[in-house]
C-alpha positions as CSV (number, residue, x, y, z in Angstrom):
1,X,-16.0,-20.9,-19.9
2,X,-14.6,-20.0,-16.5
3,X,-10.4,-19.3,-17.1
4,X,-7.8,-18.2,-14.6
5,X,-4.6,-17.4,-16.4
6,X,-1.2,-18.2,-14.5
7,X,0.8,-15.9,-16.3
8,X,4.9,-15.8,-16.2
9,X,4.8,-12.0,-16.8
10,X,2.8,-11.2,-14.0
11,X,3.6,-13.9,-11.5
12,X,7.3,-13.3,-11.7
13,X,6.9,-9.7,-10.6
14,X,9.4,-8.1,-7.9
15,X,5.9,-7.4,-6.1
16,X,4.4,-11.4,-6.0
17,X,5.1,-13.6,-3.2
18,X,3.7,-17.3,-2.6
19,X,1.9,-15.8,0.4
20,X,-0.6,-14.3,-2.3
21,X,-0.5,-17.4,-5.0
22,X,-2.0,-19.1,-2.0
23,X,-4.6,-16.7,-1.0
24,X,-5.7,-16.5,-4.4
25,X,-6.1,-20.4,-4.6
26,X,-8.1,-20.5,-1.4
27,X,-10.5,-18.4,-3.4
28,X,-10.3,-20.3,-6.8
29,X,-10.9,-23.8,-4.8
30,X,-14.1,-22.2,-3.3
31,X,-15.6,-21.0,-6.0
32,X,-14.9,-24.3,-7.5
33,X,-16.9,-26.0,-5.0
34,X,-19.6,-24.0,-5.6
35,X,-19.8,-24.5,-8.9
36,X,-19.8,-28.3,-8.7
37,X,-22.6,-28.4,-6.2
38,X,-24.6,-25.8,-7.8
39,X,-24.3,-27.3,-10.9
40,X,-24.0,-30.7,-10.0
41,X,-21.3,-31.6,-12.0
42,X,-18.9,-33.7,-11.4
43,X,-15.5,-32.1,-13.2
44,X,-13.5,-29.2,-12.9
45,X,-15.9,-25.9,-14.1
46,X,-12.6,-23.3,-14.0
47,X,-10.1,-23.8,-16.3
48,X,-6.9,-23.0,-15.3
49,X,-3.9,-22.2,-18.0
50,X,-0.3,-21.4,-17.7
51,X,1.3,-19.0,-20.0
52,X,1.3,-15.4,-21.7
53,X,-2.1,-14.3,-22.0
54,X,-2.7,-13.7,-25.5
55,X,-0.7,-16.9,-26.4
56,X,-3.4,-18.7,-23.9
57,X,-6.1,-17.3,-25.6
58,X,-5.3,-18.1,-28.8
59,X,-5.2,-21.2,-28.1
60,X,-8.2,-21.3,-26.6
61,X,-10.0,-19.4,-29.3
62,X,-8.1,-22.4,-32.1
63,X,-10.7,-25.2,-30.4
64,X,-13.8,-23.3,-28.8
65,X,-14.2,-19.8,-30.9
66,X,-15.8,-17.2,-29.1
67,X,-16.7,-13.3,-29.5
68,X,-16.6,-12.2,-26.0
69,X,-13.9,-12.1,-23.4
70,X,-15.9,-10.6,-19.9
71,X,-12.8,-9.5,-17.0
72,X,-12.6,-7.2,-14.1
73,X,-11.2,-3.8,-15.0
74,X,-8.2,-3.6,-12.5
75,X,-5.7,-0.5,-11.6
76,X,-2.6,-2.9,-11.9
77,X,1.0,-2.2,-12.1
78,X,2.9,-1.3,-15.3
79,X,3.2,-5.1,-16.0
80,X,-0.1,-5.4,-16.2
81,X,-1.0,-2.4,-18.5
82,X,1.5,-3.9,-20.9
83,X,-0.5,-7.5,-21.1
84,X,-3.6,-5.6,-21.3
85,X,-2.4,-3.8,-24.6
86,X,-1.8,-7.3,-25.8
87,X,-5.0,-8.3,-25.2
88,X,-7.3,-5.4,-26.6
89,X,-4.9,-5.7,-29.5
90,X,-5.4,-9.6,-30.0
91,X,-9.0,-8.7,-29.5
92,X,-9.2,-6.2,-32.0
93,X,-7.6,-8.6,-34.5
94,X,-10.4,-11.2,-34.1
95,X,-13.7,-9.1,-33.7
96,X,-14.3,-10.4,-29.9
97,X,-16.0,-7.8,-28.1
98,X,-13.9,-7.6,-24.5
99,X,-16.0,-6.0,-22.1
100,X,-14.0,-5.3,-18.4
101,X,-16.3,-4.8,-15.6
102,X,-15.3,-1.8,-13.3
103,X,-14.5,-3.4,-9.4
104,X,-13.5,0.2,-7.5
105,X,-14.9,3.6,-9.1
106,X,-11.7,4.2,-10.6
107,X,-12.3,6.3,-13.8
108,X,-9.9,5.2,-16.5
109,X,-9.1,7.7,-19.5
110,X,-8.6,10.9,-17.6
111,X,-5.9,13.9,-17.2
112,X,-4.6,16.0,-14.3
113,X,-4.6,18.6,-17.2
114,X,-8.5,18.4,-17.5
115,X,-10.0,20.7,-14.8
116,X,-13.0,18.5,-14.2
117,X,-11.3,15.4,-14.0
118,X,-12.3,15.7,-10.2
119,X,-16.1,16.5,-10.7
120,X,-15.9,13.1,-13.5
121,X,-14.5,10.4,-10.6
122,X,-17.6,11.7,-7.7
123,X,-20.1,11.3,-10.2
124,X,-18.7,8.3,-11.4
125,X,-17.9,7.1,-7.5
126,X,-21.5,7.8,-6.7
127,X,-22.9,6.0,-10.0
128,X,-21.1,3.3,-9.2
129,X,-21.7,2.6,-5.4
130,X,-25.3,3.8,-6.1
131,X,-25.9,0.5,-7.9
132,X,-27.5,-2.9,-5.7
133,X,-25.0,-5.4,-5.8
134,X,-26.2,-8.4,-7.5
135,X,-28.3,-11.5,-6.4
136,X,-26.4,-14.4,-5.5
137,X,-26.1,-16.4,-8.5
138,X,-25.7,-19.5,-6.4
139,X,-29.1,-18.8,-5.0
140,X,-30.9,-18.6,-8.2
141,X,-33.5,-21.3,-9.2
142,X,-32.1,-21.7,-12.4
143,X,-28.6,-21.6,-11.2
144,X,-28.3,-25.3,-12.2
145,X,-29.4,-25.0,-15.7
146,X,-27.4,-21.8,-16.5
147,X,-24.3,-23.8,-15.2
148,X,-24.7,-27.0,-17.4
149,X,-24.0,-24.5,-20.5
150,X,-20.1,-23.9,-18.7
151,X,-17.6,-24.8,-21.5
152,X,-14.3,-26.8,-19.3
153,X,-11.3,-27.2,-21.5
154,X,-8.6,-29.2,-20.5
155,X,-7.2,-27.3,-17.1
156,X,-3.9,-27.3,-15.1
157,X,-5.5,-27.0,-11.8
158,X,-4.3,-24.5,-9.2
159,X,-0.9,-24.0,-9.5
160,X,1.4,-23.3,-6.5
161,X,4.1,-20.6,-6.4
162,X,6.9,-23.4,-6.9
163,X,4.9,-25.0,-9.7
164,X,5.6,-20.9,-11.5
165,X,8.9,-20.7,-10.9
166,X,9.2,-18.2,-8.1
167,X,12.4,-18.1,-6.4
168,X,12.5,-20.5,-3.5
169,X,13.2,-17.0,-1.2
170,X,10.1,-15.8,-2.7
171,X,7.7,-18.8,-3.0
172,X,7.1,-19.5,0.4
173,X,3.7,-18.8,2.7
174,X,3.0,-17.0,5.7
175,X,1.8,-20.0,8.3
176,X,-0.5,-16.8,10.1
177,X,-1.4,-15.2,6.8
178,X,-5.6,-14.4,6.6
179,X,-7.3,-17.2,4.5
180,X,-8.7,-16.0,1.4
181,X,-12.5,-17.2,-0.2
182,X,-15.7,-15.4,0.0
183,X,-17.3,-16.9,2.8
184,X,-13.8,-15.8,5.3
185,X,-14.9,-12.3,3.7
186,X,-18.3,-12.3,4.3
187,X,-17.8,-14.0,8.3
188,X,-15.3,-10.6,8.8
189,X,-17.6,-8.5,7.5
190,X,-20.6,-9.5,9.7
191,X,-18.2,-9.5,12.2
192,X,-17.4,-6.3,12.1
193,X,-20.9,-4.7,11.4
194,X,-22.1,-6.1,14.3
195,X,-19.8,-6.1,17.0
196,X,-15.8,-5.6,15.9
197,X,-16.3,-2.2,14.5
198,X,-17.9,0.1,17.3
199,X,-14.5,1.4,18.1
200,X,-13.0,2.0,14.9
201,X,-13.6,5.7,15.0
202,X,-11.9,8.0,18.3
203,X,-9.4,6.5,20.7
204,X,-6.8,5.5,18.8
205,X,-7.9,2.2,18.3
206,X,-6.9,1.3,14.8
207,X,-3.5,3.0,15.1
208,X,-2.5,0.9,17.6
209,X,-0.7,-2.6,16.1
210,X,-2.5,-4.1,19.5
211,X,-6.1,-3.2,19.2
212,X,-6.3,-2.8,14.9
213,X,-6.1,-6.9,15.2
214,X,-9.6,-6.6,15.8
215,X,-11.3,-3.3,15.5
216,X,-10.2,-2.7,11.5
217,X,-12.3,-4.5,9.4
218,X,-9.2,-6.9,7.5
219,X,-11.1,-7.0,4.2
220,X,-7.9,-5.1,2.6
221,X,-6.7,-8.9,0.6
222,X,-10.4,-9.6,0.1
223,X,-10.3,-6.3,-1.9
224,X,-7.0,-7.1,-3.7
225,X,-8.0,-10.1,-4.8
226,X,-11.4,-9.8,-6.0
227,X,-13.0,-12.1,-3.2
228,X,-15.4,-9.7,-2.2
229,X,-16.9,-6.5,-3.9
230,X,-16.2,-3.3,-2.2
231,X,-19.8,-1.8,-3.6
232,X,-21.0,-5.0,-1.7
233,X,-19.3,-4.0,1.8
234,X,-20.5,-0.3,1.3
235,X,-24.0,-1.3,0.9
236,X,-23.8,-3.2,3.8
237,X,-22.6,-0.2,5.5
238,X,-25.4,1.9,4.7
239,X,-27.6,-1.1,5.8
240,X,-26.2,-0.9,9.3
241,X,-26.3,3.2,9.2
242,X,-29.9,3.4,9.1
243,X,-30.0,1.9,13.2
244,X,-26.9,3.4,14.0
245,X,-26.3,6.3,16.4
246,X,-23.4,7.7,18.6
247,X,-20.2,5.9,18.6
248,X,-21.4,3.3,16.2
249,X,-22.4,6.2,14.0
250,X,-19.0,7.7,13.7
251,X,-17.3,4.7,13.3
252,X,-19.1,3.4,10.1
253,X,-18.9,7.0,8.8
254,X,-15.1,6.7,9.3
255,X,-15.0,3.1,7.4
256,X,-16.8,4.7,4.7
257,X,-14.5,7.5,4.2
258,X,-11.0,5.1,4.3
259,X,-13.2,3.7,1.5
260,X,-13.5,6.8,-0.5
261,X,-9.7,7.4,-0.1
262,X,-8.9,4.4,-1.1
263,X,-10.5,4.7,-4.0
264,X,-8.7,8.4,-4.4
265,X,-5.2,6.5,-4.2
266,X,-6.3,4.3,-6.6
267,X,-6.8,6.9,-9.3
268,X,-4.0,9.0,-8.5
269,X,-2.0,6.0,-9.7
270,X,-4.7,5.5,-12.6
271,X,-3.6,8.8,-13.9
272,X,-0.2,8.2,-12.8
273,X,0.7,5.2,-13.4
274,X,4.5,5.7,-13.8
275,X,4.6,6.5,-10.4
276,X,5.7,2.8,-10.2
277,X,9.1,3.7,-10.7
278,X,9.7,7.2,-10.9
279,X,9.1,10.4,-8.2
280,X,6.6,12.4,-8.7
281,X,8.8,15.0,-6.7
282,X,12.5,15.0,-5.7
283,X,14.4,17.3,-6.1
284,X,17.2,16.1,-4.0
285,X,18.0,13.6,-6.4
286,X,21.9,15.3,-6.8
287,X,22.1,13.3,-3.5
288,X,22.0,10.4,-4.4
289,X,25.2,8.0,-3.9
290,X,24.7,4.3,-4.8
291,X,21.9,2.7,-6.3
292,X,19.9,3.5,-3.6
293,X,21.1,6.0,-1.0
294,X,20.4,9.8,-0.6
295,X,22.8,11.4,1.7
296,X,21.4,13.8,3.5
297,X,24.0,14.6,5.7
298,X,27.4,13.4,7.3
299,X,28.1,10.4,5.7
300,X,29.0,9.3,9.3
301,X,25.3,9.2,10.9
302,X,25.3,5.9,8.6
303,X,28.2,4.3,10.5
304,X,30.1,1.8,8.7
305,X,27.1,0.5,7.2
306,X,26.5,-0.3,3.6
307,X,23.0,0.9,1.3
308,X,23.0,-3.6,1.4
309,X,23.5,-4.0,5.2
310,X,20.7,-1.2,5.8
311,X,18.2,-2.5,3.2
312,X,18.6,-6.5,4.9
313,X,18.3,-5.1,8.1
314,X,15.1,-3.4,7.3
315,X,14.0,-6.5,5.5
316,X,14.7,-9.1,8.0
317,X,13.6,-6.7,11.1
318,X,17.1,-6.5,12.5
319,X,17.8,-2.5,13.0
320,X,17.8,-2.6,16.2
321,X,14.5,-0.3,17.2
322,X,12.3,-2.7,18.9
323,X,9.1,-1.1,17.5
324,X,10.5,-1.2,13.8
325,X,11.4,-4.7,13.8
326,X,8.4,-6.0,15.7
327,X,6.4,-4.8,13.3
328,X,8.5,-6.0,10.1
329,X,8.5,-9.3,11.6
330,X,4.7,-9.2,11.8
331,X,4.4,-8.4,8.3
332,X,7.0,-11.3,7.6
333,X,5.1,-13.9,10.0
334,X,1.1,-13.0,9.1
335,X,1.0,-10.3,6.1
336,X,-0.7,-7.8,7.6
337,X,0.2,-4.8,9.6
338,X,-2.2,-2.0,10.7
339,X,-2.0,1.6,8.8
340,X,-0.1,4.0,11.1
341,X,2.7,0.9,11.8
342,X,3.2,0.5,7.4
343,X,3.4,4.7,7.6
344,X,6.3,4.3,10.3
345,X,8.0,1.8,8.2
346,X,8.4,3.9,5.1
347,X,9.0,6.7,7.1
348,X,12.1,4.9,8.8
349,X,13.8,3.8,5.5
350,X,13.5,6.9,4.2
351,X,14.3,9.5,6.8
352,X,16.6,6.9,8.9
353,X,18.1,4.6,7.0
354,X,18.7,7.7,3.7
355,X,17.0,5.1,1.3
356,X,15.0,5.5,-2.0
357,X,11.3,4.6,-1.9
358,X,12.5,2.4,-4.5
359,X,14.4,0.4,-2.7
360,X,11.8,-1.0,-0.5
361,X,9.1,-0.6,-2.5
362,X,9.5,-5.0,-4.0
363,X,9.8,-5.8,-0.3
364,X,6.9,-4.3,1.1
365,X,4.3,-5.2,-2.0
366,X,5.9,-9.0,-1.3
367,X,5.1,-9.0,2.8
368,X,1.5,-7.0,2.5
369,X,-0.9,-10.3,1.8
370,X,-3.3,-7.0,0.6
371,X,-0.8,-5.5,-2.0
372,X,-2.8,-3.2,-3.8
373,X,-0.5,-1.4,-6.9
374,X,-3.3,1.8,-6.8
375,X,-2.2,2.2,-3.2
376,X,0.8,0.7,-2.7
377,X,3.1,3.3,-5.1
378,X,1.2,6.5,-4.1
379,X,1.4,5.7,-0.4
380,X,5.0,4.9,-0.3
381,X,5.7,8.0,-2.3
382,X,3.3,10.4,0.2
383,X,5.4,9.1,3.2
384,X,8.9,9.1,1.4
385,X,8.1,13.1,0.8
386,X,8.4,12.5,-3.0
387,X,4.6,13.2,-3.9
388,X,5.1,16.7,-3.2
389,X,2.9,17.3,-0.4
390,X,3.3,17.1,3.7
391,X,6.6,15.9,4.9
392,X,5.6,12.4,7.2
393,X,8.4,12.1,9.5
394,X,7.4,9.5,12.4
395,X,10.0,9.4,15.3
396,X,9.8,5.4,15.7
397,X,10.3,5.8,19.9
398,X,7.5,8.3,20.3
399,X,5.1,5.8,18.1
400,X,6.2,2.8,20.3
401,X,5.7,4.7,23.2
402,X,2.0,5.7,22.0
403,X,1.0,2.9,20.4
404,X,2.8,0.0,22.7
405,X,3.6,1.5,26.0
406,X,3.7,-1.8,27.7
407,X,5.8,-3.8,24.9
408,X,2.9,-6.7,24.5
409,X,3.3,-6.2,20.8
410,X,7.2,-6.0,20.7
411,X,7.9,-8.8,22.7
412,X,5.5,-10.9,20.7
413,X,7.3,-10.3,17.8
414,X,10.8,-9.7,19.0
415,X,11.3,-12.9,21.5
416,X,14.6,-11.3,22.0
417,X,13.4,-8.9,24.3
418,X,11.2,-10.9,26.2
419,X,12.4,-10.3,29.8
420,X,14.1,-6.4,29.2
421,X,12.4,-4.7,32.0
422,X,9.6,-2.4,31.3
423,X,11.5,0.9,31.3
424,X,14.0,-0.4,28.8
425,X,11.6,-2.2,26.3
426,X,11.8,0.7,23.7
427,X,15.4,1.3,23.8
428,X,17.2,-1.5,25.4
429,X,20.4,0.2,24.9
430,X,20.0,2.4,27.4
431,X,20.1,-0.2,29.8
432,X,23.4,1.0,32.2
433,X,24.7,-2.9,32.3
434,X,25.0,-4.8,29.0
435,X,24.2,-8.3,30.3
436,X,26.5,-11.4,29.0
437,X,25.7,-14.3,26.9
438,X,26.0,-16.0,30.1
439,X,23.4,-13.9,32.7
440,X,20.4,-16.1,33.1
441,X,17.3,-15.3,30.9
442,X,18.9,-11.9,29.6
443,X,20.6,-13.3,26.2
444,X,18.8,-10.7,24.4
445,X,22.1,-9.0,23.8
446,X,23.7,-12.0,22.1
447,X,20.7,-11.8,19.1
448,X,19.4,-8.7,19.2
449,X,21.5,-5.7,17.5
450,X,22.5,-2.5,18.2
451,X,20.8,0.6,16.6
452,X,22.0,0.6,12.8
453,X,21.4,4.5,13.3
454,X,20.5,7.3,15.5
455,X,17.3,7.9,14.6
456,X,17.1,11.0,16.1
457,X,20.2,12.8,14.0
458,X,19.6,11.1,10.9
459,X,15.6,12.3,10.6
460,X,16.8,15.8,11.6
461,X,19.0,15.6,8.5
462,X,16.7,14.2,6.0
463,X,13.6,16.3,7.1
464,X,15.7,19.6,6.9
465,X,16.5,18.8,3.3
466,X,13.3,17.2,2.6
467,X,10.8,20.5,4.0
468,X,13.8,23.2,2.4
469,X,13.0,21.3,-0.8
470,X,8.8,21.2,-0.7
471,X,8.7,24.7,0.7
472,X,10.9,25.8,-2.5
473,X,8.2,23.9,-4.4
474,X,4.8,25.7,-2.3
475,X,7.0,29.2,-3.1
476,X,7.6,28.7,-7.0
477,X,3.8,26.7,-7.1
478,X,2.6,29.9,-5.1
479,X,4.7,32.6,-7.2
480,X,3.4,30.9,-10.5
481,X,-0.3,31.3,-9.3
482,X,0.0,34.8,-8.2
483,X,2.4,36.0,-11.5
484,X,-1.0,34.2,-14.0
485,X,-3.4,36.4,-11.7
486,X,-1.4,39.6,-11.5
487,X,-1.4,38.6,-15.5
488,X,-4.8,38.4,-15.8
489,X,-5.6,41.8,-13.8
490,X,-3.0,43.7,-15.7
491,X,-4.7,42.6,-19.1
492,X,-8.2,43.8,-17.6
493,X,-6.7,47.0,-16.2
494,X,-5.4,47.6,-19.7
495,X,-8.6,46.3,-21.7
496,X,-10.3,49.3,-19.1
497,X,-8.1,52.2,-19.7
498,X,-7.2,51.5,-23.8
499,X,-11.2,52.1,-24.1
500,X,-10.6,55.3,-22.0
501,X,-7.7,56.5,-24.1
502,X,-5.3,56.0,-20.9
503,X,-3.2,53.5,-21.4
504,X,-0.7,53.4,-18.3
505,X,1.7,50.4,-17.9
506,X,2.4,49.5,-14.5
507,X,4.5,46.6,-12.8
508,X,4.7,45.0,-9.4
509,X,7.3,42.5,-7.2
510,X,5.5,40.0,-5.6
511,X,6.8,39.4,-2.3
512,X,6.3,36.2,-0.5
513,X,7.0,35.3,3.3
514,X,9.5,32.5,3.9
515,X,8.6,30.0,6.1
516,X,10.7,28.9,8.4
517,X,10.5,25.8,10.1
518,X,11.8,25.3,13.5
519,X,13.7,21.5,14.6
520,X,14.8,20.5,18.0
521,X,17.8,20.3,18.4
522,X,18.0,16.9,20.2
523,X,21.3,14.3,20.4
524,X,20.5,11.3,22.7
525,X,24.0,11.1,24.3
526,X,23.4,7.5,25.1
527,X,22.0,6.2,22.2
528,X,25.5,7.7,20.2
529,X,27.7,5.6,22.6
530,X,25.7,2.3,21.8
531,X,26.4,3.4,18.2
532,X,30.2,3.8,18.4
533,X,30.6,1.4,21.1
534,X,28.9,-1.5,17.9
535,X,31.0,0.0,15.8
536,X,34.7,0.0,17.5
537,X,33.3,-4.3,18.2
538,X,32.9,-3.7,21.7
């Protein structure tokens, strides 16, 4: 028997949109097909339930009694973790072997406090992409006759997002969305191995929101959703390696290696996995006013705004940075936005707008059609500064500048700004004359807002408290490795001079430089007026 489970526990999650429901259906109805015309039958060959999984299966298990339950070992969210508890224990219970087949390299069972947990995930990485991927089974001669054994209870069909009971502001799709099935995964991947991929190494090319369209690969929701096997893209990788050279060379090199770190994300969270709602580092948290809201400065470089007004605006692209809201509005319109732009967006809410990672963090999983839980915590974390490690500030202008210097991807998504001329695309509000609701073809003002902030002032607050706080945390980490050395020497020195009759007890300071990190000091005069000016209703 072939069952997909709709299951109210994981399909109401914060992170589930119809968008994916949808994607994932694409898939099921393909697979579907090719079962009927491999197997020639004429009825459904998937059954499809609706309900808590171990309820499901124990119903199930009541009419056709079985004692093994095959399913794809997955690095899901906390939600998830809990169902599979369920499971092994309803397993348990009833003597069926449940055997979960591993889909990423992932190593499940392992401790940061186990000093070769990193040695264990390479060897297991290069066991696992070290294997063939298997034949078609659709191709094989007895595909027919294996199939006629499939067991089909009765089945629900595919179930749309309304049909779970998603909220109607949540069970909608996205009309420019990728369509999901393995064939659509297979067609981008030969796509890219042969022609769309040359440049995805050196120039920029995948960092711009413009050119990463085509030159990244988009198998990202194929991965997410289990509609293509990653060992099966690497493979072909290697395939096309062996008469590579020069650019292409690079740039399947570089592919493989966003595969390998995708795969590291993936088991930070593995080992982590309470990273889903709690900081790995943050020690700024006495800062915190609202549910939401660090204050990292004067309360006044928010404006009047509230921690509601700032999260909507950031939802809805409406902050009034071109760039920013372009590319929310891509997310909202097709589902997928290109690495460096989902960086700048965190960044943003974080070091702009003063908001928790938290905050955003149901948003985002909803409007990425590739929502990945192994990735999607650990990289919001990195970029919000709370993983402990580099401080990833982006100034939005300078990326909008670099990435879109002639506005093509802005004014695709923000009609708004459509006819602002050139040298005011990136910050309309420096514009000298602030055109009426009346001026021919210039009624961006009317729709378009203000900045919510200055970017500028607010990320030089944020990032001051944010680096103060990780360079205290580099000193103590720093001061705690040298004190267990200078331990360890002392206890060797002693060990040395007790057999020698000359015990002499000595102690030393440990002195550490401070670093000190320099910030412009930069206030755009013009952008503070627009600011005040929105305020005061003008």
């Amino acid at each position: 028997m072939l069952l997909y489970m709709y299951e109210p526990d994981q399909m109401l999650h914060e992170t589930v949109h119809g968008s994916h429901i949808a994607f994932v259906n694409e898939g099921l109805r393909e697979l579907e097909q090719r079962l009927r015309k491999s197997s020639g039958k004429n009825e459904s060959c998937i059954t499809t339930r609706h309900g808590e999984a171990t309820a499901l299966l124990e119903a199930l298990y009541t009419v056709h009694p079985f004692c093994r339950l095959i399913s794809h070992e997955e690095t899901g969210h906390n939600a998830s973790y809990a169902r599979d508890k369920r499971v092994k224990q309803w397993c348990l219970e009833r003597d069926v072997s449940w055997i979960e087949v591993p889909q990423s390299g992932v190593v499940r069972g392992l401790s940061l406090r186990d000093p070769s947990w990193h040695d264990v995930c390479n060897l297991q990485a290069e066991s696992f992409f070290a294997l063939r991927p298997k034949e078609n089974p659709f191709e094989r001669g007895d595909a027919k006759t294996v199939l006629s054994r499939l067991v089909t209870a009765s089945t629900e069909g595919f179930l749309k997002a309304e049909d779970l009971g998603l909220p109607s502001e949540m069970a909608g799709d996205r009309a420019e969305r990728q369509r999901g099935g393995e064939s659509r995964a297979l067609e981008l991947l030969s796509s890219f191995l042969d022609s769309r991929g040359e440049k995805y190494a050196g120039g920029g090319t995948i960092s711009s929101p413009n050119s990463a369209w085509t030159q990244c690969s988009r198998l990202s929701p194929y991965f997410s959703w289990g509609h293509i096997s990653i060992r099966t893209v690497v493979h072909a990788v290697n395939k096309r390696q062996e008469a590579a050279s020069g650019r292409w060379a690079k740039s399947l090199e570089a592919y493989l290696v966003r595969i390998l770190w995708r795969r590291s994300r993936m088991q930070d969270f593995e080992m982590r996995c309470w990273m889903e709602h709690r900081s790995v580092f943050q020690p700024w948290e006495h800062l915190r006013q609202g549910e939401f809201t660090f204050m990292f400065g004067d309360p006044s470089l928010l404006g009047k705004t509230t921690e509601q007004q700032r999260i909507a605006a950031f939802e809805q692209g409406k902050t009034g940075y071109p760039m920013v809201d372009a590319c929310m509005r891509c997310l909202l319109h097709t589902g997928w936005l290109n690495f460096r732009m989902r960086c700048m967006l965190a960044s943003f809410a974080t070091f702009n707008l003063w908001l928790d990672w938290r905050a955003i963090k149901g948003h985002l999983a909803r409007v990425f059609l590739d929502y990945e839980p192994g990735i999607h915590y650990v990289q919001l974390q990195l970029h919000a500064g709370t993983f402990g490690g580099m401080c990833h500030c982006y100034s939005v202008r300078k990326q909008a500048a670099e990435q879109d210097p002639e506005g093509v991807f802005i004014r695709k998504y923000v009609p708004e700004l459509s006819n602002v001329p050139q040298q005011f695309i990136h910050e309309p509000w420096k514009m000298s004359e602030r055109p009426s609701a009346r001026s021919s073809n210039r009624r961006w003002t009317t729709r378009y807002p203000m900045p919510i902030v200055d970017d500028r002032r607010t990320a030089e607050a944020s990032r001051k408290v944010i680096e103060e706080a990780q360079q205290k945390n580099y000193a103590a980490k720093a001061s705690s490795a040298a004190e267990d050395r200078d331990s360890e020497d002392e206890m060797l020195q002693l060990a040395l001079k007790a057999s020698m009759g000359d015990v002499i007890m000595k102690s030393g300071e440990l002195k550490l430089d401070q670093v000190q990190v320099s910030l412009q000091d930069a206030e755009d005069a013009e952008l503070q007026r627009a600011i005040e000016a929105s305020l005061a209703g003008a």
